[in-house]
C-alpha positions, 0 to 999 in steps of 0.5 A: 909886559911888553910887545911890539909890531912893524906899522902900518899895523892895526890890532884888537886886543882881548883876554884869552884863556885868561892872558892878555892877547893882541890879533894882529888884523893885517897878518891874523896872528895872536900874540900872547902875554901872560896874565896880568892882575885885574885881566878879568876886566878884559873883555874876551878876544874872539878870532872866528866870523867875526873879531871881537874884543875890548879895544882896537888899536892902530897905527900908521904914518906920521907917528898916529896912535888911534884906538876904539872901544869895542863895545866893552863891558868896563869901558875904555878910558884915557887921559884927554887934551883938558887933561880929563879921563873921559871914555873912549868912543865905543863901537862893537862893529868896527871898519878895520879900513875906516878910522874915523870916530876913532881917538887919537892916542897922545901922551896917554896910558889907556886904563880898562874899566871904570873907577866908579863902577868897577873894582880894582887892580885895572888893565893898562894899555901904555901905546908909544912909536918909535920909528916904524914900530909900535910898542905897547907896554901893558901893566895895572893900576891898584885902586888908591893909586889910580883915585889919587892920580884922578884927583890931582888932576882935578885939584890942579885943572881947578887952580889952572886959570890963567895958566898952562896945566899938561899931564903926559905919560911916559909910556916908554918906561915901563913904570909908566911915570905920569907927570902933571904939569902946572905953569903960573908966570914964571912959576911951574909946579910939577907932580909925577907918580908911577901908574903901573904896579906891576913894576916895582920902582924905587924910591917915593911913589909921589915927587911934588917940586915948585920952582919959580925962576928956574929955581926950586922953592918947595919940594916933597917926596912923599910915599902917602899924604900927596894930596896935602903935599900939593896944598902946600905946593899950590900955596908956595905957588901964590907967593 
């Protein structure tokens, strides 16, 4: 499921009679989405005095996406810059005119809920700007999925010393591919998975490709068993 709003433009977003919802503060409008496997976790949106809900998000010039916890039960999660999942500032009262101490949204799904506490499927919120609009695809990781693409972001930050290491998601596609890259010299390994579970894809769910040279020495398209599969391709990597 998908949605988009003209920017500037700063919404909340909630779970509302069981749907994933979006109040638009500059217009006070709610759009509704459907429900959506793992919504309980969504905190409850409330319009009245007071706006509450899980998470904030705007958007504005220069192609900014900034986003706040709203003091959620489960928590806000994105991918950082170390190529980390760490939480998302929380505050449950927040300045819609004031966005400092919110993070800044780049190349990253948002994941609601905290894999060591709760218990999947989990909410995604995939945020992107296209010229003056903002889309926001919303989907859900399965439990196996999510612990697998966390611990091969581990394995990979852990063998990145002297290189570059970069995970990106592809927020665009609704899918949600989420490619993990590692560059060594001359030589590149490149990991990608699809994250959302609520749109079926064909093909293997894991590609793990080494190439050196710009040429391809190792590849494996695998569906189970990744995590030996990038063991393999770590050690084409030492060569």
């Amino acid at each position: 499921m998908s949605v988009s709003f003209k920017t500037p433009v700063t919404l909340v977003m909630g779970r509302m009679n069981n749907e994933v919802a979006f109040w638009n503060h500059d217009k006070g409008e709610v759009t509704l989405l459907g429900s959506l496997r793992g919504v309980e976790l969504i905190d409850e949106l409330r319009v009245d005095k007071e706006v509450r809900g899980h998470l904030a998000l705007a958007s504005f010039s220069y192609y900014l996406i900034k986003a706040v916890d709203l003091g959620s039960k489960g928590g806000s999660y994105v991918i950082s810059e170390a190529n980390q999942l760490i939480k998302l500032p929380s505050n449950p009262r927040i300045n819609f005119r004031n966005f400092n101490g919110w993070y800044t949204i780049r190349n990253s799904f948002i994941l609601i809920g905290n894999p060591e506490v709760n218990e999947g499927p989990y909410p995604l919120v995939c945020p992107y700007r296209v010229g003056d609009t903002l889309f926001i695809n919303v989907g859900y990781a399965n439990e196996d999925d999510l612990r697998n693409l966390i611990s091969l972001m581990n394995i990979l930050r852990n063998n990145a010393e002297g290189g570059i290491m970069t995970v990106t998601t592809m927020c665009r596609i609704p899918s949600m591919p989420v490619e993990m890259a590692l560059i060594l010299g001359n030589r590149y390994l490149m990991v990608r998975t699809f994250i959302n579970n609520a749109v079926p894809t064909s093909g293997s769910k894991y590609l793990v490709i080494v190439t050196s040279g710009g040429n391809i020495v190792s590849k494996y398209s695998v569906n189970t068993g990744v995590l030996d599969a990038l063991s393999d391709a770590l050690n084409q990597m030492r060569k």
